[in-house]
HTML snippet that shows the backbone in 3Dmol.js (N, CA, C, O; Angstrom):
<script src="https://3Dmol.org/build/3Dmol-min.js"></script>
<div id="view" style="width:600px;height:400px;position:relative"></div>
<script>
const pdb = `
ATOM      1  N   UNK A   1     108.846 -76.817 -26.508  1.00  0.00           N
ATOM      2  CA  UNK A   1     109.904 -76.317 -25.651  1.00  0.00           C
ATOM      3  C   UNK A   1     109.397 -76.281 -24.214  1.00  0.00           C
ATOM      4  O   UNK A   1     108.228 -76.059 -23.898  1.00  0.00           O
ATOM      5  N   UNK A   2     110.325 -76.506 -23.445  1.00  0.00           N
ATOM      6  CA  UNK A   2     109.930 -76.773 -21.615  1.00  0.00           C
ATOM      7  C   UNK A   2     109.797 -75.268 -21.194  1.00  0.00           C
ATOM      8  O   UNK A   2     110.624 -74.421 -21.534  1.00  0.00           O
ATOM      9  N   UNK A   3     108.902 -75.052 -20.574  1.00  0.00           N
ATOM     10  CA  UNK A   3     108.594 -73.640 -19.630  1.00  0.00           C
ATOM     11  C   UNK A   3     109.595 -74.055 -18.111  1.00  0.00           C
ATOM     12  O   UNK A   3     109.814 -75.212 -17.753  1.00  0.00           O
ATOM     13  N   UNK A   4     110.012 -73.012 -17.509  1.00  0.00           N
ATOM     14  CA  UNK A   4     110.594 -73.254 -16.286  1.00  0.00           C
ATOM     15  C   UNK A   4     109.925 -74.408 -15.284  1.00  0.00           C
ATOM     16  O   UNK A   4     110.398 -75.250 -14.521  1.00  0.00           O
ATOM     17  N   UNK A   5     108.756 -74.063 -15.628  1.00  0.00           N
ATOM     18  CA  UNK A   5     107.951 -74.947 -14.295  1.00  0.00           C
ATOM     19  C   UNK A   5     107.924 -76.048 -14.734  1.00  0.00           C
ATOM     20  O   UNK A   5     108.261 -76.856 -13.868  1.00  0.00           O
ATOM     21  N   UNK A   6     107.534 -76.784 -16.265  1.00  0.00           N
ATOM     22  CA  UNK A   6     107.934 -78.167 -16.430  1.00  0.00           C
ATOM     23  C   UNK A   6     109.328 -78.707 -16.272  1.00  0.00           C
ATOM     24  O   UNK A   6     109.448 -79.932 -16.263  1.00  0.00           O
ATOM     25  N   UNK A   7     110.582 -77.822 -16.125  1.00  0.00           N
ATOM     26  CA  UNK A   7     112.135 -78.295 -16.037  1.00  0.00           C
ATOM     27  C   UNK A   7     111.821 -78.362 -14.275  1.00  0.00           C
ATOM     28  O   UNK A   7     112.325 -79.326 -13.699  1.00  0.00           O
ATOM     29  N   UNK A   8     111.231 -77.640 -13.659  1.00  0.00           N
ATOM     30  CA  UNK A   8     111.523 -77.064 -12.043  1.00  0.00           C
ATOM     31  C   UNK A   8     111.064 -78.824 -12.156  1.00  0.00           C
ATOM     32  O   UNK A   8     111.984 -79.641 -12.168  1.00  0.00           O
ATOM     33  N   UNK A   9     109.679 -79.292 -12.231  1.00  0.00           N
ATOM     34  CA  UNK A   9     108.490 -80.488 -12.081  1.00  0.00           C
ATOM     35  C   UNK A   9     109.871 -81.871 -12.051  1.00  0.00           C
ATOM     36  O   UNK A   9     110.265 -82.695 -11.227  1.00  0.00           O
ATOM     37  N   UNK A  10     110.248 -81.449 -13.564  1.00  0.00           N
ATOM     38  CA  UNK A  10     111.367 -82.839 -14.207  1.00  0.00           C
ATOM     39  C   UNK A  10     112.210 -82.937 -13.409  1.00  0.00           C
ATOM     40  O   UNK A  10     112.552 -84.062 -13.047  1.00  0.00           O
ATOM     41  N   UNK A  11     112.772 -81.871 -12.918  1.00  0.00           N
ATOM     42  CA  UNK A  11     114.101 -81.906 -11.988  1.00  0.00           C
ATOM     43  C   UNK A  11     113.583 -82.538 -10.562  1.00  0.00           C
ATOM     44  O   UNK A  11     114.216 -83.485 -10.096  1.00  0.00           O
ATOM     45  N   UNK A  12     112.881 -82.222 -10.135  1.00  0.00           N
ATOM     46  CA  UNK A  12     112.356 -82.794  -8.884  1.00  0.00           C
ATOM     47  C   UNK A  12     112.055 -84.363  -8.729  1.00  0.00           C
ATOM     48  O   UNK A  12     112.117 -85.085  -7.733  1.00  0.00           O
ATOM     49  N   UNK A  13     111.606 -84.721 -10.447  1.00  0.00           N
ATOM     50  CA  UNK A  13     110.962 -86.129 -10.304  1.00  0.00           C
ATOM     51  C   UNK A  13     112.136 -87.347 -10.622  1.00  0.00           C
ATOM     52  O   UNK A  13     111.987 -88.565 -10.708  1.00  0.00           O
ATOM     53  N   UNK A  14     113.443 -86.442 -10.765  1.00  0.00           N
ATOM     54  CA  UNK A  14     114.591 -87.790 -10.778  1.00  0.00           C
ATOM     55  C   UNK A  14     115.088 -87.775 -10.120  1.00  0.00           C
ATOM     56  O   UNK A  14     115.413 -86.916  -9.300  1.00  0.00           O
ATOM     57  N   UNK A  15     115.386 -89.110 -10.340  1.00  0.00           N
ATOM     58  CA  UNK A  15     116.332 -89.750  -9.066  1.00  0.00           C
ATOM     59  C   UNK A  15     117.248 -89.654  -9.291  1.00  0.00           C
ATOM     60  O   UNK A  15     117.756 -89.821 -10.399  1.00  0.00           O
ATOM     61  N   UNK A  16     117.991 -89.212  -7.857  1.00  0.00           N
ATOM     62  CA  UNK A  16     119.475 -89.294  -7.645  1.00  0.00           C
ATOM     63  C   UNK A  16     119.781 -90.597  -7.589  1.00  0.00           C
ATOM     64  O   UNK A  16     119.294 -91.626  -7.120  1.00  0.00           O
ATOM     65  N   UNK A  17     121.424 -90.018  -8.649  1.00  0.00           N
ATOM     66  CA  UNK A  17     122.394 -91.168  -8.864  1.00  0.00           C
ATOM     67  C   UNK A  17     123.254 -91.324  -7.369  1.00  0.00           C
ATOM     68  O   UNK A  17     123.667 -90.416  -6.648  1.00  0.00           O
ATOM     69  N   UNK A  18     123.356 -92.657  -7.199  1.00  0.00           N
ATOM     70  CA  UNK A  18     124.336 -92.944  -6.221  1.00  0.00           C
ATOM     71  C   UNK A  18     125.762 -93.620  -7.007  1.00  0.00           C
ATOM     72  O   UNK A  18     126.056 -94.725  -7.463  1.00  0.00           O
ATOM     73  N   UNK A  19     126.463 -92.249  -6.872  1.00  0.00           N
ATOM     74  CA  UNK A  19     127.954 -92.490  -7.054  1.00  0.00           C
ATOM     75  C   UNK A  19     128.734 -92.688  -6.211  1.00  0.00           C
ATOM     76  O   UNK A  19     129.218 -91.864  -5.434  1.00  0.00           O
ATOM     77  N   UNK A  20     128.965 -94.000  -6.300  1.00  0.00           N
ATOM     78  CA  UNK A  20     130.157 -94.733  -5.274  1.00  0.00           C
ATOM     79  C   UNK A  20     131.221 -93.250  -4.743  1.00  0.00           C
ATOM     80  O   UNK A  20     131.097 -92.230  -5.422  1.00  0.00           O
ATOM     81  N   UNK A  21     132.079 -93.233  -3.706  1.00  0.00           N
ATOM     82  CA  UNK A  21     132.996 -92.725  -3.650  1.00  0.00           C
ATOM     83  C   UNK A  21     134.132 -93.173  -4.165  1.00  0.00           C
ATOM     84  O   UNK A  21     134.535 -94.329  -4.040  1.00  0.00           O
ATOM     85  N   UNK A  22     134.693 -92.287  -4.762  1.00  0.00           N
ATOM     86  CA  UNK A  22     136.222 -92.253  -5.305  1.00  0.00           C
ATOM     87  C   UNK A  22     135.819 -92.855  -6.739  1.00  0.00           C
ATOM     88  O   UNK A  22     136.766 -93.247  -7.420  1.00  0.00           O
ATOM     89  N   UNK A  23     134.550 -92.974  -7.271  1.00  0.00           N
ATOM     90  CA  UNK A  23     133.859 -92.951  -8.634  1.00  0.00           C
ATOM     91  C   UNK A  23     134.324 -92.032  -9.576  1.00  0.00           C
ATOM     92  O   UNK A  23     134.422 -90.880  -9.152  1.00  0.00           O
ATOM     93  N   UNK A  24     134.600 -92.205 -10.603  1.00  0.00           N
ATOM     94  CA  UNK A  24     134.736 -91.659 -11.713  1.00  0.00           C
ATOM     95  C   UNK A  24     133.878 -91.843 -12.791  1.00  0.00           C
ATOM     96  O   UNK A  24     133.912 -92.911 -13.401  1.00  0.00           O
ATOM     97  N   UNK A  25     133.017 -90.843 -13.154  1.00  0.00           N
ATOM     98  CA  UNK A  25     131.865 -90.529 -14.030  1.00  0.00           C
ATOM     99  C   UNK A  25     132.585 -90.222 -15.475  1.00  0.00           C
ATOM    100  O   UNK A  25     133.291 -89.235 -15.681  1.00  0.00           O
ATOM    101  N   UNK A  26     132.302 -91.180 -16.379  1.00  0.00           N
ATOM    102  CA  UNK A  26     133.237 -91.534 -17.473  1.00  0.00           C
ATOM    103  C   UNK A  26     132.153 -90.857 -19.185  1.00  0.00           C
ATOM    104  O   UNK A  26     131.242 -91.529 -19.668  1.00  0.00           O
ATOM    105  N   UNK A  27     132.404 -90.080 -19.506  1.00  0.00           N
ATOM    106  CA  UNK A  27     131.796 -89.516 -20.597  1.00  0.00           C
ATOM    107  C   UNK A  27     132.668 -89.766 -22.411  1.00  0.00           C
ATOM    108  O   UNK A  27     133.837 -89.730 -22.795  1.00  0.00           O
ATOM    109  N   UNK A  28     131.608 -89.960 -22.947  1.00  0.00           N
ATOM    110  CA  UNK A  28     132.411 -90.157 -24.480  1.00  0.00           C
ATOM    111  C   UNK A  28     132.415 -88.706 -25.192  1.00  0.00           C
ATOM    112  O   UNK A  28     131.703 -87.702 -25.163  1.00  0.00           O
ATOM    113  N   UNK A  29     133.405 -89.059 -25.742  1.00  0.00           N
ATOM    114  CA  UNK A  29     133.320 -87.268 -26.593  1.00  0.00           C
ATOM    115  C   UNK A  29     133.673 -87.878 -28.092  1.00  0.00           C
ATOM    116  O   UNK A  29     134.099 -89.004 -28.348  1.00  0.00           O
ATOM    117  N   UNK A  30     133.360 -86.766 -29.030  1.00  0.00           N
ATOM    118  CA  UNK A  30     133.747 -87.274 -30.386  1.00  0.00           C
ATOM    119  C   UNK A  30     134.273 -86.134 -31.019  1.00  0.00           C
ATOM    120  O   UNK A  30     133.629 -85.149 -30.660  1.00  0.00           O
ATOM    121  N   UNK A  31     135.332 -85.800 -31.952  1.00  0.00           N
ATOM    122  CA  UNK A  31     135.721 -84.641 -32.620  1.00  0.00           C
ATOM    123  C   UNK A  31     136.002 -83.277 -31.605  1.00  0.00           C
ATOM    124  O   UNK A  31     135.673 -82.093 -31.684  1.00  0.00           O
ATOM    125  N   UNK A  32     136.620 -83.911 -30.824  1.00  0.00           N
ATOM    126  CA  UNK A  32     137.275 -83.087 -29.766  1.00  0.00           C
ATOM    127  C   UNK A  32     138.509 -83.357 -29.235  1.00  0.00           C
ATOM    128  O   UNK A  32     138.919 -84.493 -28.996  1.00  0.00           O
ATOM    129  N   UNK A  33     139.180 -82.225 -29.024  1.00  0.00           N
ATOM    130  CA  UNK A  33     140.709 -82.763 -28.346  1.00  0.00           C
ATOM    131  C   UNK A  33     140.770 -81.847 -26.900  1.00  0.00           C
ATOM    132  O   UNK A  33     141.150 -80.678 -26.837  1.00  0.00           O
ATOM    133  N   UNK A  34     140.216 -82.824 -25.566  1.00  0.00           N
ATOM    134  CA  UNK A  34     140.770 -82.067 -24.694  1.00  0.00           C
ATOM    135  C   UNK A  34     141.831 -82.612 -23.849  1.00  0.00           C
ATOM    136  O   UNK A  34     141.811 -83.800 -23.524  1.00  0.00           O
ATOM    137  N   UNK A  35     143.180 -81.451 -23.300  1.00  0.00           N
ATOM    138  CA  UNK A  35     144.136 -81.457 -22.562  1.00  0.00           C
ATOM    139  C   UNK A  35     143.569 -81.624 -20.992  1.00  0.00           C
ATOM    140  O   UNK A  35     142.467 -81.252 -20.589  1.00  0.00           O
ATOM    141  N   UNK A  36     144.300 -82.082 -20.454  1.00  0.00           N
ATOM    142  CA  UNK A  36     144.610 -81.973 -18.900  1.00  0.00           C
ATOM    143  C   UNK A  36     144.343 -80.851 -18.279  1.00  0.00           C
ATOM    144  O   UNK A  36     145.280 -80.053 -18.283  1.00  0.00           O
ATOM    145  N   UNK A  37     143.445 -80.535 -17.780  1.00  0.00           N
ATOM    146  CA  UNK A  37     143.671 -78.592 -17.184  1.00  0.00           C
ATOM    147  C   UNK A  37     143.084 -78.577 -18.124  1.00  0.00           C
ATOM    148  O   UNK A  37     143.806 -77.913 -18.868  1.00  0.00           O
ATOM    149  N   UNK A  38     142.236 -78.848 -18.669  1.00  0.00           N
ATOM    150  CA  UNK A  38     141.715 -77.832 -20.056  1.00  0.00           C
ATOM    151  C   UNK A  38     140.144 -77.312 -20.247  1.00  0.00           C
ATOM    152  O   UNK A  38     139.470 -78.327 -20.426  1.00  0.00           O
ATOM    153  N   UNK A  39     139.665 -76.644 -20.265  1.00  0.00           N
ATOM    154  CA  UNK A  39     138.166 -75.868 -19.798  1.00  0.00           C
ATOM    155  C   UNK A  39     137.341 -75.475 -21.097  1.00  0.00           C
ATOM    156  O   UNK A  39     137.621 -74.438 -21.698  1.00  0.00           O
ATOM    157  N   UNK A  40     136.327 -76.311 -21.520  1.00  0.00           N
ATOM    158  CA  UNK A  40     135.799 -76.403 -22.698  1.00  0.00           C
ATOM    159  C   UNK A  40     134.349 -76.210 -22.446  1.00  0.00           C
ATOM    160  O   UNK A  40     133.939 -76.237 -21.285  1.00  0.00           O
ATOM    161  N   UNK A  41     133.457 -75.996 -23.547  1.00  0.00           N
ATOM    162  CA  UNK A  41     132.431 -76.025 -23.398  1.00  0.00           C
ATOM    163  C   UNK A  41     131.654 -77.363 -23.324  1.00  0.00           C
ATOM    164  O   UNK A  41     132.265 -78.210 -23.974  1.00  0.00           O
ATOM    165  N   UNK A  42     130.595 -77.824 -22.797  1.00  0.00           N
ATOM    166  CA  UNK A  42     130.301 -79.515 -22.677  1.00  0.00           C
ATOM    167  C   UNK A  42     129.085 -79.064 -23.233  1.00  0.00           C
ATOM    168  O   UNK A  42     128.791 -77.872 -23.145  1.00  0.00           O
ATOM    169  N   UNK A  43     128.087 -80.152 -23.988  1.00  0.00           N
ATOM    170  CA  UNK A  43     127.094 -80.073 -24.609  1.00  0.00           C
ATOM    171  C   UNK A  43     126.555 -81.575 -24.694  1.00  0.00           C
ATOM    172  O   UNK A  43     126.608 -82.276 -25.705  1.00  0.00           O
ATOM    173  N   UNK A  44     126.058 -81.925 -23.524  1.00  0.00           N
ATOM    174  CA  UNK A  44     125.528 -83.338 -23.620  1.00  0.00           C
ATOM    175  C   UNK A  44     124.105 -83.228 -24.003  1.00  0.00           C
ATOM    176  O   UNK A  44     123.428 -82.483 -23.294  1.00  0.00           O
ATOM    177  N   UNK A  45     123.589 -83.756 -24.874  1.00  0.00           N
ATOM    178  CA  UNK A  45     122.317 -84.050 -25.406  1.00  0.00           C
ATOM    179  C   UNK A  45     121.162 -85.195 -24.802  1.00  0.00           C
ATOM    180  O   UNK A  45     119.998 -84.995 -24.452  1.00  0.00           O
ATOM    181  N   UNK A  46     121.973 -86.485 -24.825  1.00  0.00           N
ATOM    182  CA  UNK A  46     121.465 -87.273 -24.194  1.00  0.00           C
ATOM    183  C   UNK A  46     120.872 -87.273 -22.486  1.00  0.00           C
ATOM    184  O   UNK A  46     121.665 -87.148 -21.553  1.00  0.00           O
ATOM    185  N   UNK A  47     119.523 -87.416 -22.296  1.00  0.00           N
ATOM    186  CA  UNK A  47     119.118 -87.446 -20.989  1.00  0.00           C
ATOM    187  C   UNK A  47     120.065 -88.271 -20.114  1.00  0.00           C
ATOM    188  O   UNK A  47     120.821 -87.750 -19.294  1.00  0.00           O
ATOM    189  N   UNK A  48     119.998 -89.324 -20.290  1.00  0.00           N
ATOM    190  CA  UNK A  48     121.020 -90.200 -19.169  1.00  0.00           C
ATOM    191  C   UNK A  48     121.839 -89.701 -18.713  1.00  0.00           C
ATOM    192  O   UNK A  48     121.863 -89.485 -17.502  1.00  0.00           O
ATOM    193  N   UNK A  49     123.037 -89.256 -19.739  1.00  0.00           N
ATOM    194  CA  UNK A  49     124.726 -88.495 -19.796  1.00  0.00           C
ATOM    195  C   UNK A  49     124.283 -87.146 -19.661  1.00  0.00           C
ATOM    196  O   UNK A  49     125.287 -86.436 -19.709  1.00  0.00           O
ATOM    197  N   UNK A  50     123.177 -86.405 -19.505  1.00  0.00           N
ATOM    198  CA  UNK A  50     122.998 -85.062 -18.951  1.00  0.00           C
ATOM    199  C   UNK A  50     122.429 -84.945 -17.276  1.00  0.00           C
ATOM    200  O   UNK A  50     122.572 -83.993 -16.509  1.00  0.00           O
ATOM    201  N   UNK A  51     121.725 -86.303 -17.021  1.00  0.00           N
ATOM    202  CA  UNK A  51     121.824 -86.484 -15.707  1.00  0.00           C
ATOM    203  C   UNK A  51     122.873 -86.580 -14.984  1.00  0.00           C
ATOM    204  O   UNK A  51     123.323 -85.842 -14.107  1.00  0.00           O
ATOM    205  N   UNK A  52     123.313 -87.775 -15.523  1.00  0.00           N
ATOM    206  CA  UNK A  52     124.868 -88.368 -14.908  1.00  0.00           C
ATOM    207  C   UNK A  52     125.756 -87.229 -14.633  1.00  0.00           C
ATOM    208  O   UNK A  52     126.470 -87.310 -13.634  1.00  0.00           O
ATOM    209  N   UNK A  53     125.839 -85.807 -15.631  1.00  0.00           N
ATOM    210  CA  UNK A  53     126.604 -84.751 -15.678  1.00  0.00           C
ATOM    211  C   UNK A  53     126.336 -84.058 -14.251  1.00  0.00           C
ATOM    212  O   UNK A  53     127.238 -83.447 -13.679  1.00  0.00           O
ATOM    213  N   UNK A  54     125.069 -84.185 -13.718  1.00  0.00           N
ATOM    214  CA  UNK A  54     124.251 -82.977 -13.072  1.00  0.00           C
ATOM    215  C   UNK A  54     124.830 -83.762 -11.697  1.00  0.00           C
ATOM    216  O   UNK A  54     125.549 -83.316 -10.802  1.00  0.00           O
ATOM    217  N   UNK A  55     124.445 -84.642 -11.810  1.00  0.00           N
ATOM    218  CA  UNK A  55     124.523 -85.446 -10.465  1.00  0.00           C
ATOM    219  C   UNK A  55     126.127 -85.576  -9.952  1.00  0.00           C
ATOM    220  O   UNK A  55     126.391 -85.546  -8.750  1.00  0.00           O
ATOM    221  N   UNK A  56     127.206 -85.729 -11.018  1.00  0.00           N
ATOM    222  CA  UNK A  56     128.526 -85.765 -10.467  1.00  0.00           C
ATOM    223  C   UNK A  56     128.723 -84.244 -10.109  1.00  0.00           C
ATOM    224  O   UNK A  56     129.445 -83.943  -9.159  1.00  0.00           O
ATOM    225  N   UNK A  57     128.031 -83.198 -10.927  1.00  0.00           N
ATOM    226  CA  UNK A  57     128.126 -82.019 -10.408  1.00  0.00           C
ATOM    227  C   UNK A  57     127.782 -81.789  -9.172  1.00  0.00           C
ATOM    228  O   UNK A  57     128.536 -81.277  -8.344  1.00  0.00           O
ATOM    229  N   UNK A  58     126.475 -82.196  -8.929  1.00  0.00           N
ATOM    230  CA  UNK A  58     126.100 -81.769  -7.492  1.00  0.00           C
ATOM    231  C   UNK A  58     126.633 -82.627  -6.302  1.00  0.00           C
ATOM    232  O   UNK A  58     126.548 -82.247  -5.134  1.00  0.00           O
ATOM    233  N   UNK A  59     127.420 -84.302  -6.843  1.00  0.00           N
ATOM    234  CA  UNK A  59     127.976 -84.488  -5.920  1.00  0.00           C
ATOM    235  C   UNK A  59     129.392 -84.616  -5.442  1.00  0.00           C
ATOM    236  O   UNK A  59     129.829 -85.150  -4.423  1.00  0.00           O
ATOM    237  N   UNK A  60     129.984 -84.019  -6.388  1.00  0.00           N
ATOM    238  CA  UNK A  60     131.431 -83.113  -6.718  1.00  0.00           C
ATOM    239  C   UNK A  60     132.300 -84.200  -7.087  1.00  0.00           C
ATOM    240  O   UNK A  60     133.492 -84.256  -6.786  1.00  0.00           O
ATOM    241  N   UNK A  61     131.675 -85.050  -7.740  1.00  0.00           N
ATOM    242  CA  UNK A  61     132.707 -86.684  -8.268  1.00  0.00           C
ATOM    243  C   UNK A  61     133.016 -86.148  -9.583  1.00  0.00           C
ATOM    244  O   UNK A  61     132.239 -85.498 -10.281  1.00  0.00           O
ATOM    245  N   UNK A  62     134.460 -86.540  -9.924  1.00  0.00           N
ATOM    246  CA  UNK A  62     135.309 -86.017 -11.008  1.00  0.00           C
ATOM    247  C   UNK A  62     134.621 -86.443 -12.367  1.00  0.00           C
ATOM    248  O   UNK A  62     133.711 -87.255 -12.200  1.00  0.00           O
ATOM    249  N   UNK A  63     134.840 -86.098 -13.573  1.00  0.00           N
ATOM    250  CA  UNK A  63     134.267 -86.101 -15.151  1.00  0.00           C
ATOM    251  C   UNK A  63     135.781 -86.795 -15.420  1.00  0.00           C
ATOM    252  O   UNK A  63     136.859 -86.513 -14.898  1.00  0.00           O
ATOM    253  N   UNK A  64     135.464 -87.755 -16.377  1.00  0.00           N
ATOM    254  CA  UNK A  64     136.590 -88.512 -17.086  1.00  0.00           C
ATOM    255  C   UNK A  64     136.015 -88.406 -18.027  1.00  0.00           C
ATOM    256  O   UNK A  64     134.810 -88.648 -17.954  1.00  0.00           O
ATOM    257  N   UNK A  65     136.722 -87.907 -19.643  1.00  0.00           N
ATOM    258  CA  UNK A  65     136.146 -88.012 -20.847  1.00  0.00           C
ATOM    259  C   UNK A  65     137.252 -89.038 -21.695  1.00  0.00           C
ATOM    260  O   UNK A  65     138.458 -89.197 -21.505  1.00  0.00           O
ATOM    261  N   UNK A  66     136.304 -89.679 -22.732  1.00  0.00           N
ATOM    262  CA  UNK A  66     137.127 -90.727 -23.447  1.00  0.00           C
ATOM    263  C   UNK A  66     137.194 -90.533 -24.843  1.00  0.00           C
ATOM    264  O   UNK A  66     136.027 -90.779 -25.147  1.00  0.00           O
ATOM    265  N   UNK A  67     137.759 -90.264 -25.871  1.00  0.00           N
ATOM    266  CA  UNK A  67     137.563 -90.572 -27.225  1.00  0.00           C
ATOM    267  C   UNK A  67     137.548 -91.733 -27.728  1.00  0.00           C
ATOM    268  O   UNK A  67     137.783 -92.696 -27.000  1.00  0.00           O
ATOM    269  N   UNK A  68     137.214 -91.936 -29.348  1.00  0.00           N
ATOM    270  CA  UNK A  68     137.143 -93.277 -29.865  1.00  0.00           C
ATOM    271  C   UNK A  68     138.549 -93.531 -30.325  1.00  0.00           C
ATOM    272  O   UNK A  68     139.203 -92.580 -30.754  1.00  0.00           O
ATOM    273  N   UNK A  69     139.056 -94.708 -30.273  1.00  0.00           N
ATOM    274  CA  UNK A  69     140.048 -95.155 -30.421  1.00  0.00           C
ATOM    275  C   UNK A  69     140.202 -94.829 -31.702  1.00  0.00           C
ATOM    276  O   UNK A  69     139.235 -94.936 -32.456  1.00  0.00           O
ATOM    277  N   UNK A  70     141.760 -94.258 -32.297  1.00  0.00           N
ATOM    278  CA  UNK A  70     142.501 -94.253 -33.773  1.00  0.00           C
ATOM    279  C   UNK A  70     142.159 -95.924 -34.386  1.00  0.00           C
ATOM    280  O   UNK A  70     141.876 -97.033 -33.932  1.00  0.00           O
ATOM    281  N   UNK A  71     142.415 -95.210 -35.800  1.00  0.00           N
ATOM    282  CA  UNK A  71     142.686 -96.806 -36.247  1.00  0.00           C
ATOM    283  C   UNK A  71     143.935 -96.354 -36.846  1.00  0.00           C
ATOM    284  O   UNK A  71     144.422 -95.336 -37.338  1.00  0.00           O
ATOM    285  N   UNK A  72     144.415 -98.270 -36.434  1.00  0.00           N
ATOM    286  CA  UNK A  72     145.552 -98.052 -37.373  1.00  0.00           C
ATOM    287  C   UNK A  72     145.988 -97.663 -38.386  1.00  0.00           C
ATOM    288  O   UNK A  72     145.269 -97.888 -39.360  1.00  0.00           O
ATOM    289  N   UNK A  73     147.080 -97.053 -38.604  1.00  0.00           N
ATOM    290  CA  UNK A  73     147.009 -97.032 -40.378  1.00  0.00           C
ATOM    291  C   UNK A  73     147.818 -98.337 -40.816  1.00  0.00           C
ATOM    292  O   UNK A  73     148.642 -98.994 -40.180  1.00  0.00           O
ATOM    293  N   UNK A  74     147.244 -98.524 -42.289  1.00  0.00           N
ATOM    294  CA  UNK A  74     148.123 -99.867 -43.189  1.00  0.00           C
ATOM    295  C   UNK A  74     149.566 -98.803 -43.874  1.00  0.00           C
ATOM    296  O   UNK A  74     149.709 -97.654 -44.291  1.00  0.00           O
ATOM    297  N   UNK A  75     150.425-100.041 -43.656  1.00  0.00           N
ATOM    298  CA  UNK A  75     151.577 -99.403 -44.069  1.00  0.00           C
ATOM    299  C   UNK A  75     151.634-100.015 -45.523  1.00  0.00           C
ATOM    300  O   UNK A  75     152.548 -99.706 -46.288  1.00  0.00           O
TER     301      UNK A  75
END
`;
const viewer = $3Dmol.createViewer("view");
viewer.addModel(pdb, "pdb");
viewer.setStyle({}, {cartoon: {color: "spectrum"}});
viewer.zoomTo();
viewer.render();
</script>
């Protein structure tokens, strides 16, 4: 488990993402249904998509989340 000072170290040693303006930072979700307006808890695991999270945070570019497409049903 990370002590503060190895997260303080990690945080310092990445690089900022350069998000285009008017970028939209596009996240996958699975077994979730969120609405428009709708305020959920987020739980990204993955380093990349927990950066990507931090960085649209700190550079106030919007979160787009996507689910996996239905399948059809056979009639």
């Amino acid at each position: 488990m990370n002590t503060e000072e190895e997260e303080k170290e990690s945080a310092k040693s990445k690089r900022r993402l350069n998000i285009p303006e008017g970028a939209l930072v596009i996240m996958p979700m699975r077994n979730r249904v969120l609405f428009p307006s709708m305020m959920m808890p987020l739980a990204v695991r993955s380093p990349a998509r927990r950066h990507a999270v931090e960085e649209a945070v700190r550079q106030q570019v919007p979160l787009g989340f996507v689910g996996p497409r239905a399948r059809p049903r056979a009639l």
